[in-house]
C-alpha positions in Angstrom: -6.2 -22.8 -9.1 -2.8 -20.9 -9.9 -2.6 -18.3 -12.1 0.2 -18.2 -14.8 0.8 -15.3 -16.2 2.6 -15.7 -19.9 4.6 -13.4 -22.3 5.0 -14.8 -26.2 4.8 -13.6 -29.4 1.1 -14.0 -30.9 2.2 -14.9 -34.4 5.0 -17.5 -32.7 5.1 -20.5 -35.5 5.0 -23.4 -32.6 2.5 -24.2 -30.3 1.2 -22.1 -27.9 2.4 -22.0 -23.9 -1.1 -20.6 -23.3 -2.9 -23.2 -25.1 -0.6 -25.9 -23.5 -1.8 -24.8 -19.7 -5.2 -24.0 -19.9 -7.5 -25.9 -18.1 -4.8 -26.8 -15.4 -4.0 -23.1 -14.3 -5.5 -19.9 -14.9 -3.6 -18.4 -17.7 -3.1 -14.7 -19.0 -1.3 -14.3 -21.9 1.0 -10.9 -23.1 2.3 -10.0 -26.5 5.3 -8.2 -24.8 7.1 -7.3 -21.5 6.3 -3.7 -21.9 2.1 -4.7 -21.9 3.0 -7.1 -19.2 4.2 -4.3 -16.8 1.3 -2.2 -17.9 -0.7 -4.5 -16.4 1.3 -4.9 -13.1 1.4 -1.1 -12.6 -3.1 -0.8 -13.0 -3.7 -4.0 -11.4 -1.5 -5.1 -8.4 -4.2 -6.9 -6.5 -4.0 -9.7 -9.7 -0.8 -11.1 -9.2 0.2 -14.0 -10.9 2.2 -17.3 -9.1 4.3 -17.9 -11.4 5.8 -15.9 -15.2 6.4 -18.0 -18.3 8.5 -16.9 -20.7 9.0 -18.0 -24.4 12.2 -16.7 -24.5 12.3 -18.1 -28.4 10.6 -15.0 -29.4 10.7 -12.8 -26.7 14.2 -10.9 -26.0 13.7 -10.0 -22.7 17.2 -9.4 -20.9 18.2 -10.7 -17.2 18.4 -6.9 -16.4 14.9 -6.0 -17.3 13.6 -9.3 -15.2 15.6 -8.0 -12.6 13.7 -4.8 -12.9 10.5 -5.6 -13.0 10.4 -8.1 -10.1 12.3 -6.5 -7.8 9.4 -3.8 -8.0 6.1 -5.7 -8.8 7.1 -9.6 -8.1 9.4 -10.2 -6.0 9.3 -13.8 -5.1 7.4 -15.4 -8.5 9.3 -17.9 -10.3 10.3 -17.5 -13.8 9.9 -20.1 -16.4 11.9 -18.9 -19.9 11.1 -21.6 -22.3 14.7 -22.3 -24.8 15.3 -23.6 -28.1 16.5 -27.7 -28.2 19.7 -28.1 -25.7 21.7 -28.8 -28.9 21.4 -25.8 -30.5 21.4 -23.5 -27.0 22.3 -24.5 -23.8 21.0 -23.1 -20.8 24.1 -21.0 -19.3 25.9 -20.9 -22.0 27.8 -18.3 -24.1 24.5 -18.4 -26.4 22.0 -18.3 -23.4 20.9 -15.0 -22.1 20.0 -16.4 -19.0 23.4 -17.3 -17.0 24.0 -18.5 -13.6 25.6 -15.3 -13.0 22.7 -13.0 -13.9 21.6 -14.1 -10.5 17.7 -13.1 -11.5 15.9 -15.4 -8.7 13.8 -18.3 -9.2 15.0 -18.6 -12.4 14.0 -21.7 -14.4 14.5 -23.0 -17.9 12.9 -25.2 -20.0 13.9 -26.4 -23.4 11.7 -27.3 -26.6 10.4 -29.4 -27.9 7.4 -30.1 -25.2 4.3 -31.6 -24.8 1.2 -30.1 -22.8 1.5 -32.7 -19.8 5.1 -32.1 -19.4 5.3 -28.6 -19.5 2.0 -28.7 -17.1 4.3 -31.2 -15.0 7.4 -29.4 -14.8 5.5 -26.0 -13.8 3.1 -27.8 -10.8 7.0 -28.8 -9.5 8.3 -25.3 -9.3 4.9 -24.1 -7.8 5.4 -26.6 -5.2 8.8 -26.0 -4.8 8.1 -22.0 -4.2 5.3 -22.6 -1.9 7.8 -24.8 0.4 10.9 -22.8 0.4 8.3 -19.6 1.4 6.3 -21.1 4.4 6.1 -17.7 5.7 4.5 -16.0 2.7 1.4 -15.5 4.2 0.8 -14.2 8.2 -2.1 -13.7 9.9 -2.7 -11.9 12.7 -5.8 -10.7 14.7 -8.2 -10.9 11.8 -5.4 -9.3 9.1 -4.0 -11.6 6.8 -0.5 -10.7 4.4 0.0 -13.0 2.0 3.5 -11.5 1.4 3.9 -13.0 -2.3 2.0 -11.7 -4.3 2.1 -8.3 -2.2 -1.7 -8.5 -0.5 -3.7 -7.7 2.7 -6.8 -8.3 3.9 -8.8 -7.0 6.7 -11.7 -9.3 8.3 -14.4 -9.0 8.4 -14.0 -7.8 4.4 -12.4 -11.1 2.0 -11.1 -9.2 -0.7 -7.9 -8.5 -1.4 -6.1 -5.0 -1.0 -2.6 -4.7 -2.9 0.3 -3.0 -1.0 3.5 -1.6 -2.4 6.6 -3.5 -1.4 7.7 -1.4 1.5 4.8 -1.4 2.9 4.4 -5.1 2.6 7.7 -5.1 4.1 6.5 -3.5 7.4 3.7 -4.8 7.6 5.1 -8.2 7.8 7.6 -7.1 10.3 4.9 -5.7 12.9 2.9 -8.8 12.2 6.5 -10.9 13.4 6.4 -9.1 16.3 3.1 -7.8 17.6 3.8 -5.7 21.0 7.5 -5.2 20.1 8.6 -1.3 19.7 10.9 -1.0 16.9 12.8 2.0 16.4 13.3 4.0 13.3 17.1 3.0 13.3 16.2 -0.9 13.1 13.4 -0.3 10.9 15.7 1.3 8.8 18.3 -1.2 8.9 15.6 -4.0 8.4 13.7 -2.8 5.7 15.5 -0.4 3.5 19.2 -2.4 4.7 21.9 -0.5 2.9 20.0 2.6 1.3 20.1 5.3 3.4 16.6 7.0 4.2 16.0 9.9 6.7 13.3 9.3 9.7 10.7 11.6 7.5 10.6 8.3 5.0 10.1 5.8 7.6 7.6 8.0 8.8 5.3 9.1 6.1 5.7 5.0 5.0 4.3 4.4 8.4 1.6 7.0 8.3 0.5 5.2 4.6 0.4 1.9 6.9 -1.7 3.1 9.4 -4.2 4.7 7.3 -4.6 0.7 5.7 -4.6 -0.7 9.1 -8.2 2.0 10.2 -11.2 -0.7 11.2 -9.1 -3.3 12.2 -8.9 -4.9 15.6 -5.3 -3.9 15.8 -3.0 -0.5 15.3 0.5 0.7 15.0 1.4 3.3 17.8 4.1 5.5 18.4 6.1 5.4 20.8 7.5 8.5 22.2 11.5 8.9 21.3 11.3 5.1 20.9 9.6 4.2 17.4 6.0 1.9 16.7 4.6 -0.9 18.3 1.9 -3.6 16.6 -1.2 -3.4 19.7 
Protein backbone atom coordinates (compact mmCIF):
# COMPACT_ATOMS: atom_id res chain seq x y z
CA UNK A 1 0.00 0.00 0.00
CA UNK A 2 1.41 3.66 -0.57
CA UNK A 3 1.89 5.88 1.96
CA UNK A 4 0.67 9.58 1.60
CA UNK A 5 1.83 11.75 3.68
CA UNK A 6 -0.58 15.06 4.15
CA UNK A 7 -0.15 18.70 5.38
CA UNK A 8 -3.71 20.63 6.26
CA UNK A 9 -5.01 22.74 8.75
CA UNK A 10 -6.90 20.67 11.54
CA UNK A 11 -9.72 23.13 12.06
CA UNK A 12 -9.98 23.37 7.88
CA UNK A 13 -14.04 24.04 7.42
CA UNK A 14 -14.24 21.43 4.28
CA UNK A 15 -13.63 17.93 4.24
CA UNK A 16 -10.76 16.36 5.11
CA UNK A 17 -7.83 14.97 2.43
CA UNK A 18 -7.00 12.50 5.18
CA UNK A 19 -10.39 11.23 5.59
CA UNK A 20 -10.91 11.18 1.75
CA UNK A 21 -7.75 8.61 1.30
CA UNK A 22 -7.88 6.33 4.02
CA UNK A 23 -8.44 2.98 3.37
CA UNK A 24 -6.85 3.19 -0.20
CA UNK A 25 -3.28 4.44 1.03
CA UNK A 26 -1.69 4.69 4.17
CA UNK A 27 -2.10 8.27 5.28
CA UNK A 28 -0.17 10.58 7.81
CA UNK A 29 -1.55 13.65 8.41
CA UNK A 30 0.52 17.20 9.55
CA UNK A 31 -0.90 20.42 10.96
CA UNK A 32 2.00 22.35 9.37
CA UNK A 33 5.19 22.16 7.14
CA UNK A 34 7.39 22.98 10.02
CA UNK A 35 5.95 19.51 12.00
CA UNK A 36 6.24 17.82 8.69
CA UNK A 37 10.03 18.35 8.46
CA UNK A 38 10.31 17.47 12.11
CA UNK A 39 9.33 14.35 11.26
CA UNK A 40 11.60 13.92 8.06
CA UNK A 41 14.67 14.92 10.04
CA UNK A 42 13.87 11.87 13.20
CA UNK A 43 12.58 9.43 10.93
CA UNK A 44 14.08 9.14 7.35
CA UNK A 45 13.54 5.35 7.06
CA UNK A 46 9.47 6.39 6.80
CA UNK A 47 9.35 8.10 3.71
CA UNK A 48 6.29 8.81 2.22
CA UNK A 49 5.40 8.25 -1.93
CA UNK A 50 3.77 10.93 -2.50
CA UNK A 51 3.01 14.77 -0.31
CA UNK A 52 -0.47 16.31 -0.45
CA UNK A 53 -0.99 19.59 0.13
CA UNK A 54 -4.18 21.63 0.94
CA UNK A 55 -2.71 24.64 -0.21
CA UNK A 56 -6.32 26.39 0.78
CA UNK A 57 -5.00 26.64 4.23
CA UNK A 58 -1.59 25.99 4.15
CA UNK A 59 0.82 28.88 2.82
CA UNK A 60 3.55 26.94 2.01
CA UNK A 61 5.85 28.80 -0.74
CA UNK A 62 7.49 27.10 -3.97
CA UNK A 63 10.83 28.02 -2.24
CA UNK A 64 10.27 26.21 0.96
CA UNK A 65 9.05 22.96 -1.28
CA UNK A 66 12.11 23.45 -2.97
CA UNK A 67 13.90 23.20 0.24
CA UNK A 68 12.76 20.63 1.79
CA UNK A 69 12.82 18.03 -1.08
CA UNK A 70 15.84 18.74 -2.43
CA UNK A 71 17.11 17.58 1.11
CA UNK A 72 14.74 14.89 2.45
CA UNK A 73 12.46 13.95 -0.89
CA UNK A 74 13.85 14.34 -3.79
CA UNK A 75 11.82 12.55 -6.33
CA UNK A 76 8.07 12.50 -4.36
CA UNK A 77 5.36 14.05 -6.17
CA UNK A 78 3.51 16.91 -4.79
CA UNK A 79 -0.20 17.17 -4.88
CA UNK A 80 -1.32 21.09 -3.69
CA UNK A 81 -5.00 20.92 -3.61
CA UNK A 82 -6.55 24.79 -4.98
CA UNK A 83 -9.62 26.66 -4.57
CA UNK A 84 -12.44 26.25 -7.65
CA UNK A 85 -10.52 27.22 -11.14
CA UNK A 86 -12.82 30.23 -11.27
CA UNK A 87 -11.76 31.87 -8.48
CA UNK A 88 -7.81 30.71 -8.84
CA UNK A 89 -6.17 29.32 -11.60
CA UNK A 90 -3.45 27.11 -11.44
CA UNK A 91 -0.37 29.33 -12.76
CA UNK A 92 -1.75 32.23 -12.62
CA UNK A 93 -0.98 35.65 -11.18
CA UNK A 94 -3.17 34.48 -7.98
CA UNK A 95 -1.52 30.92 -7.87
CA UNK A 96 1.64 30.46 -5.84
CA UNK A 97 2.43 27.54 -7.62
CA UNK A 98 3.75 28.78 -11.28
CA UNK A 99 5.18 26.89 -14.06
CA UNK A 100 8.18 28.90 -13.48
CA UNK A 101 8.76 27.91 -9.81
CA UNK A 102 10.11 24.81 -11.52
CA UNK A 103 9.46 22.71 -7.94
CA UNK A 104 9.38 19.02 -9.61
CA UNK A 105 6.63 16.73 -9.76
CA UNK A 106 4.43 19.33 -9.14
CA UNK A 107 0.66 18.68 -9.31
CA UNK A 108 -2.49 20.59 -8.71
CA UNK A 109 -5.78 19.71 -8.02
CA UNK A 110 -8.77 22.00 -7.67
CA UNK A 111 -11.90 21.90 -5.25
CA UNK A 112 -14.49 20.82 -5.04
CA UNK A 113 -13.73 16.86 -4.92
CA UNK A 114 -15.10 13.72 -4.09
CA UNK A 115 -13.16 10.80 -2.24
CA UNK A 116 -13.04 8.52 -5.47
CA UNK A 117 -11.66 11.23 -7.56
CA UNK A 118 -9.19 12.52 -5.55
CA UNK A 119 -8.24 8.68 -4.76
CA UNK A 120 -8.22 8.45 -8.67
CA UNK A 121 -6.25 11.34 -9.66
CA UNK A 122 -3.50 10.40 -6.91
CA UNK A 123 -3.13 6.35 -8.00
CA UNK A 124 -2.43 8.25 -11.63
CA UNK A 125 0.51 10.30 -10.52
CA UNK A 126 1.79 7.31 -8.40
CA UNK A 127 1.82 5.36 -11.43
CA UNK A 128 3.06 7.93 -13.43
CA UNK A 129 6.22 8.43 -10.88
CA UNK A 130 6.89 4.80 -10.66
CA UNK A 131 7.24 4.65 -14.70
CA UNK A 132 9.24 7.72 -15.39
CA UNK A 133 11.76 6.30 -12.37
CA UNK A 134 12.36 2.57 -13.46
CA UNK A 135 15.69 2.87 -11.96
CA UNK A 136 14.61 3.84 -8.49
CA UNK A 137 15.45 0.81 -6.98
CA UNK A 138 18.90 -1.46 -7.75
CA UNK A 139 19.97 -4.49 -6.51
CA UNK A 140 23.06 -5.88 -6.44
CA UNK A 141 24.72 -8.88 -4.73
CA UNK A 142 22.26 -9.17 -1.92
CA UNK A 143 22.09 -5.02 -1.42
CA UNK A 144 19.09 -3.44 -2.53
CA UNK A 145 18.76 0.89 -2.96
CA UNK A 146 15.57 1.76 -3.47
CA UNK A 147 16.85 5.28 -4.52
CA UNK A 148 13.31 7.13 -3.79
CA UNK A 149 12.65 7.20 -0.83
CA UNK A 150 16.52 7.31 0.11
CA UNK A 151 16.84 3.42 1.51
CA UNK A 152 19.25 0.39 1.68
CA UNK A 153 19.10 -2.90 2.62
CA UNK A 154 21.54 -5.45 3.31
CA UNK A 155 20.46 -9.42 2.93
CA UNK A 156 20.27 -11.38 4.74
CA UNK A 157 18.56 -8.47 7.19
CA UNK A 158 14.79 -7.00 5.44
CA UNK A 159 14.65 -3.93 7.08
CA UNK A 160 15.22 -0.81 5.85
CA UNK A 161 18.30 1.45 6.63
CA UNK A 162 17.85 5.34 5.58
CA UNK A 163 20.86 7.01 3.79
CA UNK A 164 21.48 10.70 3.36
CA UNK A 165 21.29 11.88 -0.21
CA UNK A 166 24.91 11.84 -1.10
CA UNK A 167 25.40 8.83 0.07
CA UNK A 168 22.43 7.46 -1.71
CA UNK A 169 24.07 9.16 -4.62
CA UNK A 170 27.13 6.90 -4.51
CA UNK A 171 25.87 4.24 -3.63
CA UNK A 172 23.80 4.06 -6.60
CA UNK A 173 26.69 4.99 -8.79
CA UNK A 174 28.98 1.85 -7.56
CA UNK A 175 25.92 -0.26 -7.89
CA UNK A 176 25.78 1.10 -11.91
CA UNK A 177 29.00 0.09 -12.22
CA UNK A 178 30.26 -2.82 -10.01
CA UNK A 179 34.16 -3.45 -10.90
CA UNK A 180 34.61 0.05 -12.45
CA UNK A 181 37.31 2.39 -10.61
CA UNK A 182 36.03 5.87 -10.49
CA UNK A 183 38.22 8.51 -9.58
CA UNK A 184 37.69 11.30 -7.13
CA UNK A 185 37.59 13.87 -10.18
CA UNK A 186 34.50 12.01 -11.87
CA UNK A 187 32.98 11.30 -8.66
CA UNK A 188 33.13 14.75 -8.12
CA UNK A 189 31.81 15.88 -11.24
CA UNK A 190 28.96 13.16 -11.02
CA UNK A 191 27.73 13.57 -7.80
CA UNK A 192 28.33 17.00 -6.33
CA UNK A 193 28.25 18.43 -10.44
CA UNK A 194 28.98 22.15 -10.16
CA UNK A 195 29.81 22.67 -6.28
CA UNK A 196 33.22 22.41 -5.76
CA UNK A 197 34.30 19.89 -2.91
CA UNK A 198 38.04 19.02 -2.07
CA UNK A 199 39.14 15.04 -2.21
CA UNK A 200 38.89 15.06 1.92
CA UNK A 201 34.75 15.29 1.22
CA UNK A 202 34.58 12.63 -1.24
CA UNK A 203 36.65 10.80 1.05
CA UNK A 204 35.19 10.95 4.49
CA UNK A 205 31.66 10.49 2.29
CA UNK A 206 33.19 7.39 1.14
CA UNK A 207 34.52 6.21 4.43
CA UNK A 208 30.63 6.83 5.88
CA UNK A 209 29.68 4.33 2.83
CA UNK A 210 31.85 1.74 3.61
CA UNK A 211 31.20 1.58 7.22
CA UNK A 212 27.21 0.80 5.87
CA UNK A 213 28.42 -1.49 3.28
CA UNK A 214 30.53 -3.98 6.69
CA UNK A 215 28.77 -7.76 6.38
CA UNK A 216 27.92 -7.53 3.01
CA UNK A 217 28.99 -9.84 0.21
CA UNK A 218 30.49 -6.85 -1.47
CA UNK A 219 33.02 -3.69 -0.71
CA UNK A 220 34.21 -0.50 -1.98
CA UNK A 221 38.12 -0.46 -2.38
CA UNK A 222 40.63 1.98 -3.05
CA UNK A 223 42.47 2.13 -5.59
CA UNK A 224 45.89 3.41 -5.28
CA UNK A 225 46.29 7.17 -7.08
CA UNK A 226 43.22 5.91 -9.03
CA UNK A 227 39.97 6.29 -6.80
CA UNK A 228 37.20 3.16 -5.57
CA UNK A 229 35.98 0.31 -7.15
CA UNK A 230 32.41 -1.70 -6.28
CA UNK A 231 34.12 -5.73 -5.74
Amino acid sequence: MSVIWIIEHAEAPHPKLASALIGDYAVRAFASLSSFVRLLRLKRSQLPDLLLIDATTQRVTPTQLREVLDCHLPKTPIVCVEAEPSTQLAGSVDSPYKPKTAVENLHVYHRPFDGLRLSAFVEEILQTSEINNPRSIVRYRGIMLDYHRLEYVVAPSEVPVALPRREAQLLRLFLDRPGVCLGRDEISELIWENIHVTPRTIDSHMSRLRQRLEGADVEIVTVYGGGYVLK
